[in-house]
C-alpha positions as CSV (number, residue, x, y, z in Angstrom):
1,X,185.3,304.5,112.8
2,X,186.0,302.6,116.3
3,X,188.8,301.0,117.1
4,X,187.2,297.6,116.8
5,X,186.6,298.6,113.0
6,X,190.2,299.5,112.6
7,X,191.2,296.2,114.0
8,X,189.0,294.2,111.5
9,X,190.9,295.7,108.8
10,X,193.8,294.8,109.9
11,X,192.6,291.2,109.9
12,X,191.1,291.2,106.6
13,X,194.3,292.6,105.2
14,X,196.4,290.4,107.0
15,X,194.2,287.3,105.2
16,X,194.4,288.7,101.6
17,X,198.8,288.8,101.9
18,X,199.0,285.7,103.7
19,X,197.1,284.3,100.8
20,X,198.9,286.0,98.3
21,X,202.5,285.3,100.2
22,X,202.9,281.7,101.6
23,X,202.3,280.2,98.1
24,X,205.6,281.2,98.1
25,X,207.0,279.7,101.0
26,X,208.2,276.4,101.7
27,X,208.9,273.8,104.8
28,X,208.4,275.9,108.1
29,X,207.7,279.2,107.0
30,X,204.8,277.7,104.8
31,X,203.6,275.9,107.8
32,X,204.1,278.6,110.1
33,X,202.0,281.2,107.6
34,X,199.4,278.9,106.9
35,X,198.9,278.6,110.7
36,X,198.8,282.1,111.4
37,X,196.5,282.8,108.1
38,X,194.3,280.5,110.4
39,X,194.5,282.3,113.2
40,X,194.0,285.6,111.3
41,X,190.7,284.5,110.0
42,X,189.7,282.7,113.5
43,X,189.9,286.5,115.3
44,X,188.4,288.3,112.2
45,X,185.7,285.7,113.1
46,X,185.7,286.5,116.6
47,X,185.6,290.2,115.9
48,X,181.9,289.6,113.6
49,X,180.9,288.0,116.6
50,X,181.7,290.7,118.7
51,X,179.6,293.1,116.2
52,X,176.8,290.7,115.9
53,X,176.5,290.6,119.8
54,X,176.8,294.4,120.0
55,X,173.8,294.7,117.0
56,X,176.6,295.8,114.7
57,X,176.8,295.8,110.7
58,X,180.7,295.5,110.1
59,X,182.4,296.6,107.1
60,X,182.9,294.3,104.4
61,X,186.5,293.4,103.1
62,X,187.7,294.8,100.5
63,X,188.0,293.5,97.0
64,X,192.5,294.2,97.2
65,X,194.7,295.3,99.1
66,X,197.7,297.5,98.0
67,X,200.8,294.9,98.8
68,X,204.3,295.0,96.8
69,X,204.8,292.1,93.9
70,X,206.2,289.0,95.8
71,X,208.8,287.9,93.7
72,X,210.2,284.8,96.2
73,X,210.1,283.8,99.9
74,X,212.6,286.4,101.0
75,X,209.6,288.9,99.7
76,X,207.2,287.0,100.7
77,X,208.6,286.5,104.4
78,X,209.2,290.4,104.3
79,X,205.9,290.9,103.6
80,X,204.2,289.0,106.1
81,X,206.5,290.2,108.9
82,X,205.3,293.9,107.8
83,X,202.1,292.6,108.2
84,X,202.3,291.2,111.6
85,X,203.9,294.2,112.9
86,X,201.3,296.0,111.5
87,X,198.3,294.1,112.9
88,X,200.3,293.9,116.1
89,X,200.5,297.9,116.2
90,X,196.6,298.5,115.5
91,X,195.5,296.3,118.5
92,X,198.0,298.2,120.8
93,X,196.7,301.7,120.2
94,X,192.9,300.2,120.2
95,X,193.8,299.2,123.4
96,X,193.5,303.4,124.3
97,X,189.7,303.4,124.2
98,X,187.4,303.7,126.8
99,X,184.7,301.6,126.2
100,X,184.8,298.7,128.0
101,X,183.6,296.2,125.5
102,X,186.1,296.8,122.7
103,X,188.9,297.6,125.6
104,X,188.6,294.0,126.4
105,X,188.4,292.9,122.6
106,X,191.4,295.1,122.0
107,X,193.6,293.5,124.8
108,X,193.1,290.0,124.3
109,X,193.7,290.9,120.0
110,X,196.7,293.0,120.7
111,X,197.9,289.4,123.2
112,X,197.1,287.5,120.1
113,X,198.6,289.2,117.9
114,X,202.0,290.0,119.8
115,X,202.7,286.4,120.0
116,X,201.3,286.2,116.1
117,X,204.6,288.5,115.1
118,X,207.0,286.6,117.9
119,X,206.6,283.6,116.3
120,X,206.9,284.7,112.6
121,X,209.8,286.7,113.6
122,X,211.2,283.4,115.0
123,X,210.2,281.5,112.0
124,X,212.0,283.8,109.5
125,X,215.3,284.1,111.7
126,X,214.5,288.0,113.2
127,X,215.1,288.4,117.2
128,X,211.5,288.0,118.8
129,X,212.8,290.1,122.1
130,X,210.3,293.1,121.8
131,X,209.1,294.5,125.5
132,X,206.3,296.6,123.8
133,X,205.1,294.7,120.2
134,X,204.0,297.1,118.1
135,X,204.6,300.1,119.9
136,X,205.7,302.9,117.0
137,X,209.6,303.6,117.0
C-alpha cells in the first residue's frame, strides 16, 4: 500500500461521515461541511486522476465506515473535526516518501487539507493556531 493509497482512504472516509454528519448541522456549520464534503470528493477526484495518469487501478471505497452514532450537532461537529484531523495527519506522514510523484501529490493534499481542518476548527469555535496540522501529539 503507497501512501497515495492511504490518502484515498482518508478521502473516501472523510465523504461517507460528512454525509452521514452535516444532516445534522444547521446555519454555518452546515454550510461550512457541505463545502468541505465538496472539497473532499474534488481531491479524491484528483487523486483517481493521479492513478489513471500513473496506469493505476485504485481501490474501491468501501461499502461503511466504522463512525460513532451521531446523536446532534455537538456529535456531529465532533465527528467531523476528528475527521479533519485525521485526513490532515495521513497527508503529513505521506509527505515522507521518496517518490517524487506522490511527494508532490502528498504536499499539495496535506496544504489542502491543513486549511480543510483550520477552517472547520474555526467554524465549530476550536483555536485554528496549529504550527504543524496533523503532526501526532
Amino acid at each position: 500500500m503507497t501512501v497515495v493509497d492511504t490518502g484515498l482512504a482518508a478521502e473516501y472516509a472523510a465523504i461517507y461521515a460528512y454525509s452521514a454528519a452535516t444532516v445534522h448541522l444547521d446555519g454555518d456549520p452546515r454550510w461550512i461541511a457541505e463545502e468541505l464534503e465538496a472539497e473532499h470528493r474534488s481531491r479524491r477526484d484528483a487523486i483517481l486522476d493521479y492513478y489513471a495518469e500513473q496506469g493505476l487501478q485504485p481501490a474501491p471505497p468501501l461499502a461503511g465506515y466504522d463512525i460513532d452514532p451521531i446523536a446532534d450537532a455537538a456529535a456531529a461537529q465532533d465527528l467531523l473535526l476528528a475527521v479533519e484531523a485525521s485526513v490532515t495527519t495521513t497527508w503529513r506522514a505521506g509527505v515522507v516518501t521518496t517518490e517524487p510523484h506522490e511527494r508532490e501529490l502528498c504536499l499539495r493534499m496535506y496544504g489542502e487539507s491543513a486549511v480543510a481542518l483550520a477552517r472547520w476548527r474555526l467554524a465549530v469555535g476550536v483555536s485554528a493556531a496549529d504550527p504543524w496540522p496533523g503532526r501526532p501529539e
